[in-house]
C-alpha positions as CSV (number, residue, x, y, z in Angstrom):
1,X,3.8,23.9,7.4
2,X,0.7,25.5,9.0
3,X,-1.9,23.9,6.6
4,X,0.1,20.3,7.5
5,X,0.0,21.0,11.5
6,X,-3.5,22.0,10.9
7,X,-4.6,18.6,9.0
8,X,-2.8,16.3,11.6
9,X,-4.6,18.3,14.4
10,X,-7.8,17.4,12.6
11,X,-6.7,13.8,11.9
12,X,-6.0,13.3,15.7
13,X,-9.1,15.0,16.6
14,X,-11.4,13.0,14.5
15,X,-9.5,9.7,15.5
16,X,-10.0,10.4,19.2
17,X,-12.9,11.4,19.2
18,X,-14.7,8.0,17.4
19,X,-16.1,5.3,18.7
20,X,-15.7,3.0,16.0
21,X,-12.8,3.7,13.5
22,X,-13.6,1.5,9.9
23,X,-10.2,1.0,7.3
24,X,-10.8,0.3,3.9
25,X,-7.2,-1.6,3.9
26,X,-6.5,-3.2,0.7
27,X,-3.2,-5.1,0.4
28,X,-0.6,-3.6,-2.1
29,X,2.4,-5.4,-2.8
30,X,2.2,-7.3,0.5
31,X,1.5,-4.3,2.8
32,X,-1.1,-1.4,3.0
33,X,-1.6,1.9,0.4
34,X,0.8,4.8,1.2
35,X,-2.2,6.7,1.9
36,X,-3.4,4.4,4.5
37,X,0.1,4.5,6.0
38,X,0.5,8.1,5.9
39,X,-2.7,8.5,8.1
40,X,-1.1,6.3,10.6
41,X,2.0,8.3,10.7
42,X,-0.2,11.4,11.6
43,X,-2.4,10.1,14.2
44,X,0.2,7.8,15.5
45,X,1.7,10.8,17.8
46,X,3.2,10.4,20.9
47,X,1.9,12.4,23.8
48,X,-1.5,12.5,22.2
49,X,-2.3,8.8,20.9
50,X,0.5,6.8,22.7
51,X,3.5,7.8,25.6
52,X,6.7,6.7,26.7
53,X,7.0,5.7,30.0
54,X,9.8,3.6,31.8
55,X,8.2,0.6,31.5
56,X,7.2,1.2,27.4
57,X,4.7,2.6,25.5
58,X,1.3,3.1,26.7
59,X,-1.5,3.7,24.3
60,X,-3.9,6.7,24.7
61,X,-6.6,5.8,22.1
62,X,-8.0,3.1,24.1
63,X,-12.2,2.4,24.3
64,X,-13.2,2.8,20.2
65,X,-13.2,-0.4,18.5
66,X,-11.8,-1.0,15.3
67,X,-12.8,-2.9,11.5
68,X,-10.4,-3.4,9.4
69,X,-11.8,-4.2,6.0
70,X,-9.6,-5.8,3.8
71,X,-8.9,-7.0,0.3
72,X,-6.6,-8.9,-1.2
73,X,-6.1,-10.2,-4.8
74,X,-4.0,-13.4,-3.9
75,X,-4.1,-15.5,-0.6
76,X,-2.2,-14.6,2.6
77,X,-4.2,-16.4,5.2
78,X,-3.8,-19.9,4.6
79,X,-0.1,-21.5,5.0
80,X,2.8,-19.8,7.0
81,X,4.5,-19.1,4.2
82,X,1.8,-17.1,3.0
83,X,0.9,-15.4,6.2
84,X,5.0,-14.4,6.4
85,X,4.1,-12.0,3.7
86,X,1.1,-10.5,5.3
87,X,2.8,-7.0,6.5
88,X,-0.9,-5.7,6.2
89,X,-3.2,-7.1,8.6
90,X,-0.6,-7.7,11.1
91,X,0.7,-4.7,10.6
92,X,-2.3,-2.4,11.6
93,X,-3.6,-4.3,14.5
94,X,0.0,-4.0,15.6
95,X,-0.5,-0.4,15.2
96,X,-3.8,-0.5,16.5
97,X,-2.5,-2.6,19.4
98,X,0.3,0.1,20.0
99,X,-1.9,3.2,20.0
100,X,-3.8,0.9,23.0
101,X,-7.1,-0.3,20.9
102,X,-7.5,-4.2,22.2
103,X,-10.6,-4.5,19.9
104,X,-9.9,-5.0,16.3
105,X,-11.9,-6.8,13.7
106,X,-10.8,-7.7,9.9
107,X,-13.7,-8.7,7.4
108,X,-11.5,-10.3,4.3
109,X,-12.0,-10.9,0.9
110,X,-8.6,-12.3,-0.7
111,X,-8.1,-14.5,-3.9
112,X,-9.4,-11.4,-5.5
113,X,-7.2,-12.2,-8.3
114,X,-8.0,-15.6,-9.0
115,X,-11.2,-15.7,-11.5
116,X,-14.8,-14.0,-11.5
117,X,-16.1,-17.5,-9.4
118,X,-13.6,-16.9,-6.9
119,X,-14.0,-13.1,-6.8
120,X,-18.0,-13.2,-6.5
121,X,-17.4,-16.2,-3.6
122,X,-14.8,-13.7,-1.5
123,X,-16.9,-10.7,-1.3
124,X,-20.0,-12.7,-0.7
125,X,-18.3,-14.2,2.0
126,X,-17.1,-10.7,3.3
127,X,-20.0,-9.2,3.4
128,X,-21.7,-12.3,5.1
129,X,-19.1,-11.5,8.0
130,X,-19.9,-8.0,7.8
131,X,-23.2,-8.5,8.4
132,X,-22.6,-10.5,11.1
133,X,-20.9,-8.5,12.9
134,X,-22.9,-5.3,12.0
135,X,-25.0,-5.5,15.2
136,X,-21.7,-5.2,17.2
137,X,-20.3,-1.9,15.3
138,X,-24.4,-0.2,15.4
């Protein structure tokens, strides 16, 4: 019980104290790795990351800036039907949101999953983005 206290103190700690957070958030089975969302139950933590207050929650983690980089082996950005099944994006700028960081990026590569062409044509297009945007996270 000591040893877990001890890792979500550090968790916290390290979280807080960055300027620029990076995920590596791939999509598994619609949503994020258990890994990834067991990180988020430790340094999601009210009193420390967000409060309660009459009006709602209020974030505490606020000023950092945030790039999600994401991977997908299918397609979830295109229709509405396919973004209804996106509970990973969505799901940790929502987070993100909550914990009061307003600035959140995503780089994507999706259709991971469909063919070496397609592959080679997402993650050249990701990491076109990334760089891109590699000034603003310096």
């Amino acid at each position: 019980m000591v040893d877990e206290l001890h890792l979500t103190d550090t968790l916290i700690g390290e979280f807080l104290a960055a300027d620029v957070v990076v995920m590596g958030a791939p999509m598994y089975n619609f949503s994020i790795p258990s890994s990834l969302k067991a990180w988020i139950d430790r340094v999601a933590q009210a009193g420390r990351t967000f409060r309660y207050t009459e009006k709602g929650p209020v974030g505490l983690a606020g000023g950092k800036k945030v790039l999600i980089i994401s991977s997908r082996g299918g397609a979830m950005s295109g229709t509405p039907a396919e973004a209804a099944l996106d509970h990973q994006e969505a799901y940790l700028k929502a987070v993100m949101g909550f914990l009061g960081i307003t600035d959140v990026k995503v780089i994507r590569a999706e259709g991971l999953a469909f063919g070496p062409d397609a592959r080679k044509q997402a993650i050249e297009g990701a990491l076109a983005e990334l760089e891109l945007l590699s000034e603003e996270f310096a």
